[in-house]
C-alpha positions as CSV (number, residue, x, y, z in Angstrom):
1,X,7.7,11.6,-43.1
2,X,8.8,8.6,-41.1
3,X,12.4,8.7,-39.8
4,X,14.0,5.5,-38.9
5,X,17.2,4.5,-38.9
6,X,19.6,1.0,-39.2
7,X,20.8,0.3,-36.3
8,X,24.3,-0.5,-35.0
9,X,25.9,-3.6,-33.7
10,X,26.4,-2.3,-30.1
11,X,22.9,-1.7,-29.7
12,X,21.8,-4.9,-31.1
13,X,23.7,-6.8,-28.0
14,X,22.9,-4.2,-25.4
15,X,19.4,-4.8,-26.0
16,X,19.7,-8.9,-26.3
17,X,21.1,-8.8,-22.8
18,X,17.7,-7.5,-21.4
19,X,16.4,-11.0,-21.9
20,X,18.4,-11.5,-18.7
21,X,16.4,-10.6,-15.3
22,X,19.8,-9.7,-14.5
23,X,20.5,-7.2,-16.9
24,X,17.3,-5.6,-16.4
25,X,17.8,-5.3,-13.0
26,X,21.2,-3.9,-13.5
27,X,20.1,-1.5,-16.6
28,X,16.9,-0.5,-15.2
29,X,15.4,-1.3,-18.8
30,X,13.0,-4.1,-20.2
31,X,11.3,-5.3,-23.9
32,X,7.8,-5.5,-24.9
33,X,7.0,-6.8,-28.0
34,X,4.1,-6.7,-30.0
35,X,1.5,-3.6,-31.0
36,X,-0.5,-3.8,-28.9
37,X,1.6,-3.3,-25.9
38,X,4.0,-1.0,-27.9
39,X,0.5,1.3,-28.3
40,X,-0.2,0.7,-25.1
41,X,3.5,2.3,-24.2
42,X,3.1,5.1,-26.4
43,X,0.4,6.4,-25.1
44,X,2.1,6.2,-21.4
45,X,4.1,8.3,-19.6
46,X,6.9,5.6,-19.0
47,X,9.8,6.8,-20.8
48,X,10.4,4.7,-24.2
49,X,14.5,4.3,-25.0
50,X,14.0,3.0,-28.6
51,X,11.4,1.5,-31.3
52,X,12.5,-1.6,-33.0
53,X,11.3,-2.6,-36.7
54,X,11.9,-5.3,-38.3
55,X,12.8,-5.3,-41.8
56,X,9.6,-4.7,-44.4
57,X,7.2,-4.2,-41.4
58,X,7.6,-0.6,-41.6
59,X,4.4,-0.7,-44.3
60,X,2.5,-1.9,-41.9
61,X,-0.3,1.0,-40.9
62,X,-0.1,0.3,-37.7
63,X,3.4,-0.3,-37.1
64,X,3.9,3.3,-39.2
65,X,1.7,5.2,-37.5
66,X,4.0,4.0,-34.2
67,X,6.4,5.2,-35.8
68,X,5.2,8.2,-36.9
69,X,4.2,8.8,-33.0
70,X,7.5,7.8,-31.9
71,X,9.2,10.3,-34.5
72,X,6.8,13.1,-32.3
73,X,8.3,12.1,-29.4
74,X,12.0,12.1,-30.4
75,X,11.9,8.6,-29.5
76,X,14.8,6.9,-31.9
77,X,13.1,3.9,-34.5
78,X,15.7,1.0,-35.6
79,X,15.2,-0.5,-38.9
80,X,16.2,-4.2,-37.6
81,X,17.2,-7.3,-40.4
82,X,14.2,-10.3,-39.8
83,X,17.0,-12.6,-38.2
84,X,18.3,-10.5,-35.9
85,X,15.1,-9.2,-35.0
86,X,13.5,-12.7,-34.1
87,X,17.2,-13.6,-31.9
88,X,15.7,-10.2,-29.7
89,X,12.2,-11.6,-29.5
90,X,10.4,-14.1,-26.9
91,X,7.6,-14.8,-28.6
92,X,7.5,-17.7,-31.8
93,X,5.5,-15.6,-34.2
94,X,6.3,-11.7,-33.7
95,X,4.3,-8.7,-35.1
96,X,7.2,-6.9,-36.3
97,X,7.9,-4.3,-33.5
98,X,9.6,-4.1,-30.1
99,X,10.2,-1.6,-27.8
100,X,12.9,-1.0,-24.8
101,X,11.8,1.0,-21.7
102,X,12.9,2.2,-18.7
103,X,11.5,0.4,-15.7
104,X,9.3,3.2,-13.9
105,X,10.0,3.4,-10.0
106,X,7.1,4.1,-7.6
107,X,6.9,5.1,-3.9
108,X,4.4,3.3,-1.0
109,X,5.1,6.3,1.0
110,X,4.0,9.1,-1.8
111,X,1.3,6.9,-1.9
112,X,0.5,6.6,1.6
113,X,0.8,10.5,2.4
114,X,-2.5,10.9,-0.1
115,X,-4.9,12.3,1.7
116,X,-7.5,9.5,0.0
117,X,-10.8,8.7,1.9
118,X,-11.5,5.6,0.0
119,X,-8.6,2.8,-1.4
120,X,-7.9,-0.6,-2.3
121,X,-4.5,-1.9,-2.8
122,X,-3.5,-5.8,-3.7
123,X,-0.4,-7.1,-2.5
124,X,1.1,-10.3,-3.7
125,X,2.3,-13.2,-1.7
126,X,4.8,-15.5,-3.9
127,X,2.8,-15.3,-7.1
128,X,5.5,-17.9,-9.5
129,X,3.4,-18.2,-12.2
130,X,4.0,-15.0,-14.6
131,X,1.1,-15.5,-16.7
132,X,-1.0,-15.7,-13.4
133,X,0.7,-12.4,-12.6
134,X,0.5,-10.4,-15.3
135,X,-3.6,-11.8,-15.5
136,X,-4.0,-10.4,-12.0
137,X,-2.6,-6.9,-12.8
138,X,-5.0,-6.8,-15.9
139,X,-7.9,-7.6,-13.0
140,X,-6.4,-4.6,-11.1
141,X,-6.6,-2.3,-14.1
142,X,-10.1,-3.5,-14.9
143,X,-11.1,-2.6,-11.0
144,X,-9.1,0.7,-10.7
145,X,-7.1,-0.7,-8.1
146,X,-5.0,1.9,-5.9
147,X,-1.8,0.3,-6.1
148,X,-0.6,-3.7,-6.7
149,X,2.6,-4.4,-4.2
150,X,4.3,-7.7,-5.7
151,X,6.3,-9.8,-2.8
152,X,10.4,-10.0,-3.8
153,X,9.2,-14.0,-3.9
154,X,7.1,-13.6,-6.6
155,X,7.4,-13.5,-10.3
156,X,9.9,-11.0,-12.4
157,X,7.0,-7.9,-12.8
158,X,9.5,-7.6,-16.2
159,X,9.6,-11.0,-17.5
160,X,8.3,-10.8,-20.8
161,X,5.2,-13.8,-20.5
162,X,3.9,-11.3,-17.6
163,X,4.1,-8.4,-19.6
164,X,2.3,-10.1,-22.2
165,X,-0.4,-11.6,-19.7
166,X,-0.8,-7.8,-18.6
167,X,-1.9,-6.4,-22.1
168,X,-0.6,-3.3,-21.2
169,X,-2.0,-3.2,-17.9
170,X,1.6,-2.6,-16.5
171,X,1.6,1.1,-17.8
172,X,-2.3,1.8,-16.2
173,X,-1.2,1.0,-12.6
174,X,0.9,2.3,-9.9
175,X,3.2,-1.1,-9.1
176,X,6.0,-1.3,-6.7
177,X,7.7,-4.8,-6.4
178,X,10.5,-6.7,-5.2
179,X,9.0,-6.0,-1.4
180,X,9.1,-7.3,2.2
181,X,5.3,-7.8,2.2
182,X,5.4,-8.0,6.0
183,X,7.1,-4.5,6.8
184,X,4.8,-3.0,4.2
185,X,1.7,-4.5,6.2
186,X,2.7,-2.7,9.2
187,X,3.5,0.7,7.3
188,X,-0.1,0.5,5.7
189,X,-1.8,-0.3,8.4
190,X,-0.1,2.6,10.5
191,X,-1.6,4.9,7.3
192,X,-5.0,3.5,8.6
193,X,-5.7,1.1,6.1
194,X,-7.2,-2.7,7.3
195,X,-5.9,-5.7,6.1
196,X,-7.3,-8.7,4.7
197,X,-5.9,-12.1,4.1
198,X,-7.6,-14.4,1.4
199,X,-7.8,-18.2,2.7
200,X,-9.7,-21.1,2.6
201,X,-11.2,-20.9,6.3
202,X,-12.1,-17.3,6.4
203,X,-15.0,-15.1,6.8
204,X,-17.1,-15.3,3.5
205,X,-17.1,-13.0,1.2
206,X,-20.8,-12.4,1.2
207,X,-21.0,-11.1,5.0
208,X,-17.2,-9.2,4.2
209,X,-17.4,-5.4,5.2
210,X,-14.5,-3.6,3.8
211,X,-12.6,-0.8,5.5
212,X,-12.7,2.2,3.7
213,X,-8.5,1.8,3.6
214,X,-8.5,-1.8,2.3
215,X,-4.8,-3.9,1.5
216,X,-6.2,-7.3,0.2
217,X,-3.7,-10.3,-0.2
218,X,-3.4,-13.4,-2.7
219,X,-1.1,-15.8,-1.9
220,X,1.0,-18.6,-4.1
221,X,-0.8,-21.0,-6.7
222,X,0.9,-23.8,-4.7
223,X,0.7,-22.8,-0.6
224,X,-1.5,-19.7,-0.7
225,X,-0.1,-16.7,2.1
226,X,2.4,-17.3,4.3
227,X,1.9,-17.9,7.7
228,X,3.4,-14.8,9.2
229,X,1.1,-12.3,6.2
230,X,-1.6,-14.2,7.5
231,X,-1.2,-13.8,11.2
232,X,-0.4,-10.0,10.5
233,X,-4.0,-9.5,9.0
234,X,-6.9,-7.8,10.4
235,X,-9.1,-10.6,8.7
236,X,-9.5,-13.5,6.7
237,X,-11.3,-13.6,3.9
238,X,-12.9,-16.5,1.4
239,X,-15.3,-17.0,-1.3
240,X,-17.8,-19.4,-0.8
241,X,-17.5,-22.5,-2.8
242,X,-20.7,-24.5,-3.5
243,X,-19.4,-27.2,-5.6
244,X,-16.5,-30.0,-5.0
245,X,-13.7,-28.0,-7.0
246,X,-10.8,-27.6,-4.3
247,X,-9.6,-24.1,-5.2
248,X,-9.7,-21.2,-7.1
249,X,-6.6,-20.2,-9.9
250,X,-5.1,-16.9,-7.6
251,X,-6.3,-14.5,-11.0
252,X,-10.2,-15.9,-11.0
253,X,-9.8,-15.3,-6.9
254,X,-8.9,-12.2,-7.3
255,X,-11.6,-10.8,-10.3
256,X,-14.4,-12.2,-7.8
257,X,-13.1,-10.3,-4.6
258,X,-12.7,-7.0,-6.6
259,X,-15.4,-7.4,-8.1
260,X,-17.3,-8.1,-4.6
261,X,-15.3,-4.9,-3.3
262,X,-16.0,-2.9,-6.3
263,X,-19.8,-3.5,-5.7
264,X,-20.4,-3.0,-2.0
265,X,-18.2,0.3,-2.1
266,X,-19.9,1.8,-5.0
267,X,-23.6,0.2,-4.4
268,X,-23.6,-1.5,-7.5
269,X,-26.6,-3.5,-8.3
């Protein structure tokens, strides 16, 4: 039998102060909403502080066989009124059901100290544009990339338009954010792995011969990678353009370089 219960006041305006980077930051905690990334959650091993329903959704199948999973996992299920459940939500039209989670903190040098043979990480250089964000880290899923290290410059990995973007990507990878790319760089390449710089003037993709240790970097929508990322790098990289368009959006970049990577390392014909 499902258990949820009504939920109290207090809660109502903790949670409502997540919508705040700020308050995320400070409480460690962020909202999805929707079931698809609710599902996505569940089936994680981040650690899920509540479920929210809104009022009358409960019949949904879906939404009560969340539920029904949450109520497994001791994980407490709100019964939430319809206007104060669309105050808590970001999105226009939402599916009935929201969740709070605890951010999920990850170290490069754990990561590092792996005794792996073969790896590819992506770092991010001032990605702004969350839905370009949370795009790429659905790309990384897609590849089985290593580890995604986000620049502090860049995009909240929390804000909810990324975490939408990601379609649940976000609990499939290893992400560590808010980082000095340039220190990291040095660390990584110390841990053997070489380091490639995406441009417009580098060595084409086609004739690119990855390192078996391989840290590949997008840069900003607007500017690209900044000068001192790029000058730290072990090579340039670009993909060969044969019309007259003048770039590339940083997520369809990325899919074609992984994609390029992905083949060449696993002979993929």
């Amino acid at each position: 039998m499902m258990q949820v219960a009504k939920i109290s006041r207090s809660i109502i305006t903790n949670i409502s102060k997540l919508k705040a980077k700020k308050y995320r930051d400070l409480e460690k905690k962020f909202i999805i909403e929707g079931k698809r990334l609710v599902s996505e959650a569940l089936n994680s091993d981040w650690q899920i502080e509540y479920l929210l329903i809104r009022d009358n959704s409960e019949t949904d199948s879906q939404i009560k066989n969340q539920i029904l999973i949450a109520n497994k996992k001791e994980i407490p299920c709100f019964l939430v009124k319809t206007k104060e459940f669309e105050k808590l939500c970001d999105t226009v039209t939402s599916q009935g059901i929201m969740a709070v989670i605890k951010k999920k903190s990850s170290n490069l040098n754990h990561i590092c100290n792996k005794n792996i043979q073969s790896s590819v990480m992506v770092a991010l250089d001032r990605i702004s544009d969350p839905g370009n964000l949370g795009t790429i880290l659905r790309i990384c899923d897609w590849f089985a990339v290593d580890a995604v290290l986000i620049s502090k410059e860049s995009a909240d990995l929390y804000n909810p338009k990324v975490l939408r973007a990601s379609m649940g990507s976000i609990f499939h990878l290893t992400i560590i954010d808010n980082l000095e790319l340039l220190s990291v760089i040095n660390n990584l390449r110390n841990n053997g792995y070489k380091i490639y710089s995406t441009t417009l003037d580098g060595i084409s993709l086609e004739k690119t011969i990855f390192h078996n240790k391989t840290l590949i970097i997008f840069g900003s929508e607007a500017d690209g990678i900044s000068g001192e990322l790029i000058q730290a790098s072990d090579e340039k990289i670009t993909i060969p353009r044969y019309g007259k368009a003048e770039s590339l959006n940083v997520a369809s970049a990325c899919a074609i370089i992984l994609a390029n990577y992905k083949t060449k390392k696993l002979g993929v014909k």
